[in-house]
C-alpha positions as a printed NumPy array, in Angstrom:
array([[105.328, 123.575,  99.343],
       [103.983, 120.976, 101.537],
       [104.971, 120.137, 105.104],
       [105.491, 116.765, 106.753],
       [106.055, 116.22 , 110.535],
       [108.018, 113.565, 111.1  ],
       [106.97 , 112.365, 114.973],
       [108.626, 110.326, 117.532],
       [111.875, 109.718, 119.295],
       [113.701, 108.485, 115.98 ],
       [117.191, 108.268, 114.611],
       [117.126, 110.773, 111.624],
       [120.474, 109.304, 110.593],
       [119.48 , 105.736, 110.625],
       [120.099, 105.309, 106.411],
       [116.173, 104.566, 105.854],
       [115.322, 107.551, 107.58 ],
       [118.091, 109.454, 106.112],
       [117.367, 108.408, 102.428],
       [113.741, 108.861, 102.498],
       [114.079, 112.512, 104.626],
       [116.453, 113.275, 101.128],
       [113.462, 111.761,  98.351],
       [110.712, 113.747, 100.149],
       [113.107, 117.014,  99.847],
       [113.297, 116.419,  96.259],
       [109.757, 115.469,  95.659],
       [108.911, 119.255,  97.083],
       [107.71 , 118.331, 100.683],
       [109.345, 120.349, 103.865],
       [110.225, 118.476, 106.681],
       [110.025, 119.594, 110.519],
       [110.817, 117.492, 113.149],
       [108.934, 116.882, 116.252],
       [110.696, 114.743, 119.103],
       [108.727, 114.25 , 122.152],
       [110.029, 113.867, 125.265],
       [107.417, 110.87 , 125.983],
       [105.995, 109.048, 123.191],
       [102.796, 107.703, 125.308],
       [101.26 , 110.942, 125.348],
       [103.282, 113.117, 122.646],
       [ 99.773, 114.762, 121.845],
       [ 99.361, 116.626, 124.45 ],
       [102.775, 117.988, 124.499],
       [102.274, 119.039, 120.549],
       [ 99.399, 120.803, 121.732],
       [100.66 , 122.588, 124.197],
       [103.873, 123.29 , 122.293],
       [101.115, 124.517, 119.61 ],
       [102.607, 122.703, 116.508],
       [102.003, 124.223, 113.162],
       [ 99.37 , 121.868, 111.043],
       [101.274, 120.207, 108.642],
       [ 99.899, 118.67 , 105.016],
       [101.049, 115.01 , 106.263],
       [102.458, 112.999, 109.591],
       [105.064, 110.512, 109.17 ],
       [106.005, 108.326, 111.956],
       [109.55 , 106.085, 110.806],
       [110.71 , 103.339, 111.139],
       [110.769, 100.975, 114.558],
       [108.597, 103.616, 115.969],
       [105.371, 101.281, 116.713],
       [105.171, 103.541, 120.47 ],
       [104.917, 107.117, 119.217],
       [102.016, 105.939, 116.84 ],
       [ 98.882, 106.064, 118.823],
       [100.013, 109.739, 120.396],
       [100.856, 110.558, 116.297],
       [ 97.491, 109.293, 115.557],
       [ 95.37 , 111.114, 117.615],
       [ 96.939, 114.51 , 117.242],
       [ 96.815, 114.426, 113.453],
       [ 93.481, 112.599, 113.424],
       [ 92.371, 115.75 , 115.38 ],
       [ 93.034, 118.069, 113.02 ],
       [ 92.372, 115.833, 109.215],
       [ 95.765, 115.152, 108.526],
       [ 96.523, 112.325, 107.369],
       [ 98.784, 109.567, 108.733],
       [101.746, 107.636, 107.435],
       [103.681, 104.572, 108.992],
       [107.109, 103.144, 107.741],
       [107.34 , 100.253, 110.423],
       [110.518,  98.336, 108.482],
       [109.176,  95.415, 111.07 ],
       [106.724,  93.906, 112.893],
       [106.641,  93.886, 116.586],
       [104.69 ,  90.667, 116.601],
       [106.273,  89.523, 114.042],
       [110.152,  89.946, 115.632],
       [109.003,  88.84 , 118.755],
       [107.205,  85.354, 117.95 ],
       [108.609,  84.494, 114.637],
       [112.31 ,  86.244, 114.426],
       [113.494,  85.67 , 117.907],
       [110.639,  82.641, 118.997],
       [110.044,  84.404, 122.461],
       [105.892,  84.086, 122.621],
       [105.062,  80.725, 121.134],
       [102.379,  81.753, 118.561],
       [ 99.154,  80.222, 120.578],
       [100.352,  82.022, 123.913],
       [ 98.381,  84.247, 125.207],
       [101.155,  86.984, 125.121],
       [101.692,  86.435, 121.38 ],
       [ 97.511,  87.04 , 120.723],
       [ 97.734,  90.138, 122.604],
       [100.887,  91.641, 121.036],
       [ 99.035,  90.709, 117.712],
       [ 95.422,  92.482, 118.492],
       [ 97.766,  95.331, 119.721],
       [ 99.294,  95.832, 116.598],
       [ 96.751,  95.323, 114.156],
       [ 94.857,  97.886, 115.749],
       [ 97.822, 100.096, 115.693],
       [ 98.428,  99.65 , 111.811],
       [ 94.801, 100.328, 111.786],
       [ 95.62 , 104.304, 112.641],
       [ 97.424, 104.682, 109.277],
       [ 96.269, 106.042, 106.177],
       [ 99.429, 104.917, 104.432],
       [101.515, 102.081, 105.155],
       [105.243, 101.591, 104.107],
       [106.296,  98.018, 103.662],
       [110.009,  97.569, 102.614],
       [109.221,  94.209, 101.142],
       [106.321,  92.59 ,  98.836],
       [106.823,  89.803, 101.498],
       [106.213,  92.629, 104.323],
       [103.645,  93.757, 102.459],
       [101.658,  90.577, 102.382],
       [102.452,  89.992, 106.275],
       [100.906,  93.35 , 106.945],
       [ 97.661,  93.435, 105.184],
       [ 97.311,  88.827, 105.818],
       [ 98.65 ,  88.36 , 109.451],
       [ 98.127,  92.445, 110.732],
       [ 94.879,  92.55 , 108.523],
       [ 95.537,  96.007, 107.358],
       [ 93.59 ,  97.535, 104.324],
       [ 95.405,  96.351, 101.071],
       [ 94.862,  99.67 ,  99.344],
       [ 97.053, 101.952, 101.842],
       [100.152,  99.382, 101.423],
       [102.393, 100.397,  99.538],
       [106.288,  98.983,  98.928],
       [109.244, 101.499,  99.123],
       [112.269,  99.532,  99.095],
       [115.089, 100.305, 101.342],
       [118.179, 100.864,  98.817],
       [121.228, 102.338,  99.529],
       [122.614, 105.721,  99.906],
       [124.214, 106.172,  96.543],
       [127.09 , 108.991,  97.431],
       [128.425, 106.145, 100.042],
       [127.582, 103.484,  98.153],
       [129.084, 103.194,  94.94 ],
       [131.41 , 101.014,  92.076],
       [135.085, 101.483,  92.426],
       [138.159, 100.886,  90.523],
       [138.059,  97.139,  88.761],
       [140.499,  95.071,  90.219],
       [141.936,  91.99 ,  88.745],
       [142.681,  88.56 ,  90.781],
       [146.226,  87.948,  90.449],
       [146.557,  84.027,  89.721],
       [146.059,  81.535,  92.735],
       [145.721,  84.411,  95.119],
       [142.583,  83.904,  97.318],
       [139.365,  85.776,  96.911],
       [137.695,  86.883,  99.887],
       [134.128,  86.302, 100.567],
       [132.719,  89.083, 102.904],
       [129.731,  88.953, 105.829],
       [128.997,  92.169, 107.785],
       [126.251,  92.136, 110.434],
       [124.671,  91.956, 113.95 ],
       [124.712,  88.249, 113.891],
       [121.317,  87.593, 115.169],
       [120.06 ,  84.21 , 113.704],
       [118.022,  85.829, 110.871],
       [121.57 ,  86.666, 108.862],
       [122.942,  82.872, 109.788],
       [126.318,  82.95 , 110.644],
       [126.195,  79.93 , 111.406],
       [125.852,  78.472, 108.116],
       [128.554,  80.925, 106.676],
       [130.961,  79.361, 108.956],
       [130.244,  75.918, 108.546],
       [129.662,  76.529, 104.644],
       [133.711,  77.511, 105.255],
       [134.076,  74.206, 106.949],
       [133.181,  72.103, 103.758],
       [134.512,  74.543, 101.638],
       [136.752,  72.993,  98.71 ],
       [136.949,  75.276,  95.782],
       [140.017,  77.336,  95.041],
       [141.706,  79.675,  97.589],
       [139.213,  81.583,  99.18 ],
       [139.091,  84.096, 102.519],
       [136.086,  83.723, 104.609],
       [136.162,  87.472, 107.077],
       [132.726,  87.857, 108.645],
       [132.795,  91.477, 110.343],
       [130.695,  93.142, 113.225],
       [129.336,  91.57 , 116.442],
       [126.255,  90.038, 118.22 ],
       [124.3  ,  87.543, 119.673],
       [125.621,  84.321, 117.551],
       [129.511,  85.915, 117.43 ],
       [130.877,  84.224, 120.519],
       [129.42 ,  80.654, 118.474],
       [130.527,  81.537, 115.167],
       [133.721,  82.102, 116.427],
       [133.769,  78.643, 118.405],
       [132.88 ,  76.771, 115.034],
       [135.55 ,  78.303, 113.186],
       [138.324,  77.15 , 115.76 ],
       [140.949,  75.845, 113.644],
       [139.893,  76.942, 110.513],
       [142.63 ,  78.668, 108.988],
       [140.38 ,  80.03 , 106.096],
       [137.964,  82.188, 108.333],
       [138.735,  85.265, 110.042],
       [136.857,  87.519, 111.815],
       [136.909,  91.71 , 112.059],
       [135.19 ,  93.984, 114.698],
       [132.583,  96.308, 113.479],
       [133.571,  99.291, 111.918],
       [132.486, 102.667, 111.021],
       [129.517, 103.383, 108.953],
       [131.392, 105.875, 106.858],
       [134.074, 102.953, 106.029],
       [132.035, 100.339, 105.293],
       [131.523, 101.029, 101.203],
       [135.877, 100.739, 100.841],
       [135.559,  97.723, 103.084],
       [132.693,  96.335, 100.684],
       [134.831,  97.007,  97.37 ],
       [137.75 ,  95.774,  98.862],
       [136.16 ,  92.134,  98.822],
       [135.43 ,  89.904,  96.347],
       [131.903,  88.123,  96.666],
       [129.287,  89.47 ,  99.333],
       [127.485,  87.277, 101.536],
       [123.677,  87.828, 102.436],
       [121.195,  86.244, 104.903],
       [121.148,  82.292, 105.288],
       [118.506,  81.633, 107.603],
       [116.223,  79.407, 107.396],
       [112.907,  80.951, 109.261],
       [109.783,  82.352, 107.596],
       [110.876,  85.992, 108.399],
       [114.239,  86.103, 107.154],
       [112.438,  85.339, 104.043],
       [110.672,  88.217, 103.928],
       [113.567,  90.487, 104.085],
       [115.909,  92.332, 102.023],
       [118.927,  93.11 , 104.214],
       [120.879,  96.513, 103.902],
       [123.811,  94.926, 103.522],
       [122.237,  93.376,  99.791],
       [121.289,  96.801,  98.573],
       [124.76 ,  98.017,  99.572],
       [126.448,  95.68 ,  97.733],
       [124.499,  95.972,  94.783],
       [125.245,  99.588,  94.779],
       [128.718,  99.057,  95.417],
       [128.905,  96.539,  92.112],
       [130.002,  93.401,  94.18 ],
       [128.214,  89.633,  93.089],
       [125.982,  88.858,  96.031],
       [125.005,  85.079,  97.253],
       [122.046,  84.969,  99.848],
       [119.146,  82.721, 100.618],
       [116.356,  82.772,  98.039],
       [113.302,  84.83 ,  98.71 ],
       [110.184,  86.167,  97.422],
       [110.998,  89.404,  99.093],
       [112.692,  90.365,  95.757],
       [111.427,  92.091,  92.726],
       [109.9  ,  89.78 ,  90.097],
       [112.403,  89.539,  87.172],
       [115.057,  89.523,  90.042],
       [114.082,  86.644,  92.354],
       [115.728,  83.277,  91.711],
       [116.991,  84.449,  88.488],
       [120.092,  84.282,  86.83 ],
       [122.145,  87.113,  85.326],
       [121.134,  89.564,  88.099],
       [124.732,  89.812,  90.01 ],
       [122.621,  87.686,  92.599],
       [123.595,  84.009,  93.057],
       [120.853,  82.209,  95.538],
       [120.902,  79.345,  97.681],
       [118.454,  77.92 , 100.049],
       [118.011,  79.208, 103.424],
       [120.362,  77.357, 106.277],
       [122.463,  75.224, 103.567],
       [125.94 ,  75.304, 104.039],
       [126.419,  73.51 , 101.095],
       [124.802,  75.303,  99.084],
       [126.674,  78.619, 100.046],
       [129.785,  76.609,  99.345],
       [129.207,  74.987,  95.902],
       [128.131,  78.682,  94.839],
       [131.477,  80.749,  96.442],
       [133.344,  77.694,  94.703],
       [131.046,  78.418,  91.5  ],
       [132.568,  82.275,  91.481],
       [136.099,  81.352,  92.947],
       [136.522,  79.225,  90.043],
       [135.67 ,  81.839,  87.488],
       [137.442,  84.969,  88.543],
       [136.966,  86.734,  85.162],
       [133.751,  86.083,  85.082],
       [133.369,  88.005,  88.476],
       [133.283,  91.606,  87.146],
       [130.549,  91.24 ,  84.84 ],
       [128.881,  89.814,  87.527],
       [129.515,  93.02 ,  89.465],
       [128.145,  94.561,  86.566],
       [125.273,  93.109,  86.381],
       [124.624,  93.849,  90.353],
       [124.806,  97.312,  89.84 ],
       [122.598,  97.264,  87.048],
       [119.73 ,  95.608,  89.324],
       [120.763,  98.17 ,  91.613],
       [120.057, 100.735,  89.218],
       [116.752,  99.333,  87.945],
       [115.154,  98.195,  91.111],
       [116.5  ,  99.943,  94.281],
       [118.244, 103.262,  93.16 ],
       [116.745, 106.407,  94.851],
       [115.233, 107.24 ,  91.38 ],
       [113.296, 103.731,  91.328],
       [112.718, 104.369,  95.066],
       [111.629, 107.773,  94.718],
       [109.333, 106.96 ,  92.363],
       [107.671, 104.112,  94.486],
       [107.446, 106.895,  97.321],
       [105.559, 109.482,  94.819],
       [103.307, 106.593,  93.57 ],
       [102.116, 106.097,  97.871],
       [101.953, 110.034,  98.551],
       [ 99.734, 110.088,  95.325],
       [ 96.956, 108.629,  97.429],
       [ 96.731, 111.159,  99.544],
       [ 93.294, 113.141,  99.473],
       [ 94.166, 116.838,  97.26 ],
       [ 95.206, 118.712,  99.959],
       [ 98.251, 116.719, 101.475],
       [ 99.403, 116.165,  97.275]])
């Protein structure tokens, strides 16, 4: 059986980790764990902890500062090296949150510091197609060790429940969970409830962040939007199935379209109709297409995400075949058996031993 060492100070139950930790168990590989007490110069305590050699190093997701320390120790000995970023430092910090204009002299650095970073791995994960490109266009790494594994959902959470049927004139509810940061736009879910004249409809946007304390100032005297405090992680698939229509991402910037948020894959799994901004981020045969249990709108228009709650509102029995046909491009695009398959296709590259 092979090993893997999975390095750095990471969250093993963060639900990427946690969902790929399960596919690599199932695909024969043995994990062992290896948190450092200092990430800058985890080699050295590896070596002196005298760490078995293992067929493969895998440094997760978020974990851009334990991957020079990874690098050298498993350069050291010919193992190879594999990096599941989920993000882009450079790319949060100058296009997701705007704090180094691009031509600053801070944003060049952060960018020659990470491409020489993703230059350490043999394999790269990318989440996205959209990632994907940023990683081997903007971060320059080498096309051929890019590979997309697509986040999904963790199936015994996430899952279909018991249909439900819309008793006449009673309101839907159209559900948001999220950090609010201005990727997910809030913003335009709350004023999309301000124009909002289709039939009864509930607008409950859960969790807390950044853009909350706004949100909640837009919505002041809107008797159609409510809002929840975050809950539990272990809750959160009977608060999905509970609603009617899921709501995505609706920003407008470059990088929220090149995500796919959990929340989407949940959803999906969960057999709910999902409306989010359109994106290229998606499988082809799924992106901008009808039929999919995805309705799309264009990033940051309120109008848009009103016309299409008012499009499902106004067709309640139409709304569980449309959860029907979510779960079905669940089941054919982000399942752990489409996943796991995507992650056997990148581990295939690996030179005979690791395999």
């Amino acid at each position: 059986m092979p090993s893997v060492l999975w390095w750095g100070r990471f969250d093993p139950d963060y639900s990427r980790n946690r969902i790929l930790r399960k596919l690599l168990g199932g695909l024969g590989w043995a994990i062992v764990d290896f948190h450092p007490r200092f990430s800058a110069v985890a080699d050295w305590e590896a070596r002196a902890r005298r760490l078995p050699t293992p067929d493969l190093v895998w440094v997760p997701c978020f974990r851009q500062r334990d991957l020079a320390a990874a690098s050298r120790w498993a350069h050291a000995r010919r193992v190879p090296l594999l990096f599941d970023p989920l993000i882009s430092a450079y790319d949060k910090q100058v296009f997701e949150r705007e704090k180094y204009p691009e031509s600053s002299e801070k944003a060049i650095r952060l960018l020659r510091q990470e491409r020489a970073l993703f230059r350490r791995a043999d394999i790269l994960l990318a989440d996205t197609a959209e990632h994907a490109r940023f990683f081997t266009g903007v971060l320059e790494a080498d096309p051929r060790r890019v590979h997309v594994v697509f986040v999904g959902a963790e199936e015994s959470l996430f899952r279909p429940g018991e249909p439900t049927e819309n008793t006449a004139g009673e309101a839907l509810e159209a559900l948001f969970y999220g950090s609010f940061i201005p990727l997910q736009g809030a913003g335009v879910i709350v004023e999309a409830a301000r124009r909002y004249t289709g039939p009864p409809v509930r607008w409950t946007l859960v969790g807390a962040g950044p853009e909350l304390a706004a949100c909640k100032q837009a919505a002041a005297g809107l008797p159609n939007v409510a809002f929840e405090p975050w809950i539990d992680y272990a809750a959160l698939p009977g608060r999905i199935r509970r609603a009617d229509i899921l709501l995505g991402v609706f920003g407008a910037t470059a990088k929220a379209g090149r995500v796919i948020p959990n929340k989407v894959f949940q959803a999906l799994a969960c057999g709910k109709p999902v409306i989010t901004r359109r994106s290229p981020a998606y499988p082809e045969g799924v992106a901008d297409r009808p039929g999919k249990g995805l309705i799309w709108v264009d990033g940051g228009d309120a109008r848009g995400l009103a016309d299409a709650v008012a499009g499902l509102a106004g067709q309640t029995g139409m709304l569980g075949q449309t959860g029907r046909e979510a779960r079905a491009t669940f089941e054919r695009h982000f399942s752990e058996t489409a996943i796991g398959q995507s992650l056997a296709d990148a581990l295939a590259t690996l030179p005979e031993p690791a395999r």
